[in-house]
C-alpha positions in Angstrom: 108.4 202.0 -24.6 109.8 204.6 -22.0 110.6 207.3 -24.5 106.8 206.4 -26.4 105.0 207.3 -23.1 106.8 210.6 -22.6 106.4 211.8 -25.6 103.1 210.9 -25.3 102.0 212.6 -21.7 104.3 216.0 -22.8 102.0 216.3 -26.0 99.1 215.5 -24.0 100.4 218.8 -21.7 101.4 220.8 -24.8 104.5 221.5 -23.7 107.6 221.3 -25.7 111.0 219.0 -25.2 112.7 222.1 -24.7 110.0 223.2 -22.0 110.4 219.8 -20.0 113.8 220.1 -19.9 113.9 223.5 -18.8 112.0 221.8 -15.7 114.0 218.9 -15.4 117.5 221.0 -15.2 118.5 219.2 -18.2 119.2 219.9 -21.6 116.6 219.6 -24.4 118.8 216.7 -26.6 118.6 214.4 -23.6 114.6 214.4 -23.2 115.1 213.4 -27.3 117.3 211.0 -26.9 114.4 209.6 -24.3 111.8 209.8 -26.7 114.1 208.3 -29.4 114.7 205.6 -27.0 118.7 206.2 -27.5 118.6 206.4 -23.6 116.9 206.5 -20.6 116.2 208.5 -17.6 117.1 207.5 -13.8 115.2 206.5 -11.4 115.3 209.9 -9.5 114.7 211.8 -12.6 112.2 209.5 -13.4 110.3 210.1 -10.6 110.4 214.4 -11.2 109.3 213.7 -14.8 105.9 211.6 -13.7 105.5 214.7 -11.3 106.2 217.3 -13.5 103.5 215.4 -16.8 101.2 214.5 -13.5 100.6 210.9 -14.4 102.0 207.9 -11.6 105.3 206.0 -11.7 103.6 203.4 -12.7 102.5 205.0 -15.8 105.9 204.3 -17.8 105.6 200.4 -16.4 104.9 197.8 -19.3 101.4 196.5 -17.6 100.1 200.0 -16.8 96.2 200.4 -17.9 95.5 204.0 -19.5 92.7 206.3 -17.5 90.0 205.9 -20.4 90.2 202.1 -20.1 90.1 202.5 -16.5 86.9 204.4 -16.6 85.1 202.4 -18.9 85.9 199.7 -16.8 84.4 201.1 -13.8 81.1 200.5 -12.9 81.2 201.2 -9.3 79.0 204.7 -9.6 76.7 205.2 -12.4 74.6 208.4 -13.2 71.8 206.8 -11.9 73.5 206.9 -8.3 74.3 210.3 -8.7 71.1 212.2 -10.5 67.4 212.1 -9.5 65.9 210.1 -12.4 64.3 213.6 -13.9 68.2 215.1 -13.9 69.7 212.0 -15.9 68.1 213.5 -19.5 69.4 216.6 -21.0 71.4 217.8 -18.0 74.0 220.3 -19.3 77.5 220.5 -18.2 80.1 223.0 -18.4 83.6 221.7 -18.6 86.3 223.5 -19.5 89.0 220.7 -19.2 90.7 219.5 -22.2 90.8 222.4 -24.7 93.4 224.9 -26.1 92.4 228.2 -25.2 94.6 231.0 -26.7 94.1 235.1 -27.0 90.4 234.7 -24.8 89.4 237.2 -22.3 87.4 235.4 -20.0 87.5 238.4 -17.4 84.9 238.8 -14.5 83.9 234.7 -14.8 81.9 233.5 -12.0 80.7 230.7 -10.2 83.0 228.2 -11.6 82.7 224.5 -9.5 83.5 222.6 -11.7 87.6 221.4 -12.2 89.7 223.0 -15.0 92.5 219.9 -16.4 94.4 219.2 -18.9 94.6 222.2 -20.7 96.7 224.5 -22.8 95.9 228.1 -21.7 97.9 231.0 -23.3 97.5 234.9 -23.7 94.1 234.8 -21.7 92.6 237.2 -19.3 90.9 236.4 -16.1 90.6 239.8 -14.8 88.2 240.0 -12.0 87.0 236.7 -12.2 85.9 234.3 -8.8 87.3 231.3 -9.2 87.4 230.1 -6.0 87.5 226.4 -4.9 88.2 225.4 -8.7 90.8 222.4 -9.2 93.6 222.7 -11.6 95.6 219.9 -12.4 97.9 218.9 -15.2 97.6 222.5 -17.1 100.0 224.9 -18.9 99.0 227.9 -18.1 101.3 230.8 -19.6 101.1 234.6 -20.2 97.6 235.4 -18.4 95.9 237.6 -16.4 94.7 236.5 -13.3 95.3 240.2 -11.6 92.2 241.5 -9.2 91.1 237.8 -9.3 89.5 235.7 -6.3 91.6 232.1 -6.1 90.5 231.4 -2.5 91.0 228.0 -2.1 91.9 226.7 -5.4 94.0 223.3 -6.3 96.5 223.6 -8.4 98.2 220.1 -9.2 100.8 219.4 -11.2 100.4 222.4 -13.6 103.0 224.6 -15.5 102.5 228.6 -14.6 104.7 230.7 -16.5 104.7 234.2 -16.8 101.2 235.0 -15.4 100.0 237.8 -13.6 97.9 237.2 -10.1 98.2 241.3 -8.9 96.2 242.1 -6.3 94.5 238.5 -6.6 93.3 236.9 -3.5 94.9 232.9 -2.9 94.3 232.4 0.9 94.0 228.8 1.5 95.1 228.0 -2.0 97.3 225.2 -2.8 100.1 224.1 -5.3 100.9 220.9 -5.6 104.0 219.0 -8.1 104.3 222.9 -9.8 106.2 225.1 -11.7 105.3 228.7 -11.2 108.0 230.4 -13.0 108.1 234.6 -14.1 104.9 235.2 -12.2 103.6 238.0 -10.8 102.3 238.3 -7.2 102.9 242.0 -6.6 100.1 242.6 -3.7 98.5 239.3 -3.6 97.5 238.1 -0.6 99.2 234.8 -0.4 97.8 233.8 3.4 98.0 230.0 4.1 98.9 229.3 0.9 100.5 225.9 0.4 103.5 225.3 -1.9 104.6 221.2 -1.8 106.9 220.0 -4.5 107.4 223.0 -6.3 109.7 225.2 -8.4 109.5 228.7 -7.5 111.3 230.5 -10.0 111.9 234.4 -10.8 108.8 235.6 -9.7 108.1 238.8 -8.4 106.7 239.2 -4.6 106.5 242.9 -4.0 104.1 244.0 -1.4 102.8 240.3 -1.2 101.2 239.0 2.3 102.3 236.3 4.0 100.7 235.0 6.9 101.0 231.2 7.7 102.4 230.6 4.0 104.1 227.2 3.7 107.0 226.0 1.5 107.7 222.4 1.6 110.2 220.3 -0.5 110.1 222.9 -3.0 113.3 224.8 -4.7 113.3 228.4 -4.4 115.3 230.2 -6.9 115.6 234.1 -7.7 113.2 235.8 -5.6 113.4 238.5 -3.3 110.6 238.1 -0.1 110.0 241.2 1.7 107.3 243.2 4.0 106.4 241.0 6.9 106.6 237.5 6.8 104.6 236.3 10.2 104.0 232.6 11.0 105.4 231.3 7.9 107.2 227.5 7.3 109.9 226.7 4.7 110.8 222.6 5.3 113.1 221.0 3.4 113.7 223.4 0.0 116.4 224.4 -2.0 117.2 227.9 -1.8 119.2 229.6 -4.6 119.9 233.1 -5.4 117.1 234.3 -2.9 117.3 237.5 -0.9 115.1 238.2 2.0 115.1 242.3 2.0 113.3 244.9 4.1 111.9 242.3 5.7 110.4 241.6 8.9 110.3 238.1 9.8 108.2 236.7 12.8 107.4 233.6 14.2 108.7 231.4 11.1 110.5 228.0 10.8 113.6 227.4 9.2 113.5 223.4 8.8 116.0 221.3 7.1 116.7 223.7 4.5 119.3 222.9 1.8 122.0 225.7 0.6 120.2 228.3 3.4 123.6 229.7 3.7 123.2 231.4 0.1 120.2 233.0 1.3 121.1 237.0 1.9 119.2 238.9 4.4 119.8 242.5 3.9 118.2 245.1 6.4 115.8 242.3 8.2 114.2 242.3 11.6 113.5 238.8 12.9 112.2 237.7 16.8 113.8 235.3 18.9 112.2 232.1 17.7 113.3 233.2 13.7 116.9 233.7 14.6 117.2 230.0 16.4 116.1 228.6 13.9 118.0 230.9 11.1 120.9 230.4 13.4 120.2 226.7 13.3 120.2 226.3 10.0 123.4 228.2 9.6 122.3 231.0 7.5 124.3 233.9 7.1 122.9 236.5 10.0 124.7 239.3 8.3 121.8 241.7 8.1 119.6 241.0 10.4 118.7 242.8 13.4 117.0 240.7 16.3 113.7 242.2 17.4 114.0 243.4 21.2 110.9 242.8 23.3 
């Protein structure tokens, strides 16, 4: 029953075994064996596999109830609640949710409200586009074009980035929620207040990037190098692996319960008084920094 329901959430996603894997750290024969019901996954690996396919723990449960049935179900809100009598007929809607889009340029899009889930996105261009406030959630979005974009204040939610381009694009205020954002690239994007919970960050590239009040929570970090200044910024409880903070100038930013913060290398850094206490804290390597004298 297990193995039925994974198969069937990862097709819903589009992704491949091999592809789940690669985000569970495991090999692609075990997430077969799964889905042939040979064996089963742990409890903790169960839990990163209902974040990673966005559905609840419940979900693989014997007495869980599907969405659809769920909604059909619920009668709590009906359009009539919602719409003016005169809207209810002939409204028209634009969702973009549930689709396979592949090899469309969508560049210089616009005024976009509504939420964008559940979708298989590859080789698309959203060059230029405003796209602020939209949701995201449970998406595979890989090898597009998001460069000169505005993503103010977007949700992303359990969604699989790989190897798209957000250059010179504008997230302030977004946030990523249950991610993987692997091979992307953020050269110049202004990443202020962003919000990274739950995540794998993996191999992406950062140059000239701003941070300002950027937060990574509960999130493993692996193979990127931060640099430029980093000012007011949080990493709480995340993995860190092969990550280099270099020609950096770090101000004002928490180091909290940090695993594996010892690997981090700091190579030609400048930190102030409150960074190094908590660097110190944490006991990272200080080779390479230089404290900041008032």
């Amino acid at each position: 029953m297990i193995g039925k329901k994974i198969t069937e959430a990862r097709k819903r996603l589009n992704i491949s075994q091999a592809q789940l894997a690669e985000n569970l750290f495991i090999s692609a024969q075990a997430v077969g064996k799964w889905e042939r019901g040979e064996s089963m996954p742990d409890i903790t690996t169960l839990n990163r596999l209902a974040v990673i396919l966005g559905v609840d723990l419940n979900y693989f449960s014997e007495n869980f109830k599907p969405l659809d049935a769920a909604k059909s179900d619920d009668s709590s809100i009906t359009q009539s609640e919602v719409l003016p009598i005169d809207e209810q007929k002939n409204r028209p809607t634009r969702n973009m949710s549930e689709n396979n889009w592949a090899d469309v340029d969508f560049s210089g899009l616009n005024d976009i409200n509504e939420n964008l889930n559940y979708s298989n996105i590859q080789n698309c261009k959203f060059i230029g586009s405003d796209l602020a406030k939209l949701s995201l959630k449970s998406n595979q979005i890989v090898n597009s074009d998001f460069s000169n974009s505005n993503l103010s204040q977007c949700r992303f939610k359990t969604t699989y980035l790989n190897s798209n381009s957000f250059k010179n694009s504008s997230l302030i205020e977004a946030e990523f929620s249950m991610c993987t954002i692997k091979a992307c690239d953020f050269n110049s994007a202004n990443l202020t207040k962003v919000f990274f919970h739950l995540c794998t960050f993996l191999k992406n590239t950062l140059a000239n990037a701003k941070w300002n009040a950027t937060i990574f929570k509960d999130t493993q970090i692996e193979e990127v190098v931060f640099e430029g200044i980093i000012e007011n910024c949080h990493f709480e409880n995340c993995v860190f692996k092969g990550v280099k903070f270099q020609n950096a100038t770090i101000i004002n930013t928490f180091f909290k319960h940090n695993k594996k913060l010892n690997r981090v290398q700091f190579i030609n850094c400048k930190v102030d008084n409150l960074t190094y206490a908590f660097l110190k804290n944490g006991k990272a390597d200080l080779t390479g920094i230089t404290l900041i004298t008032q």
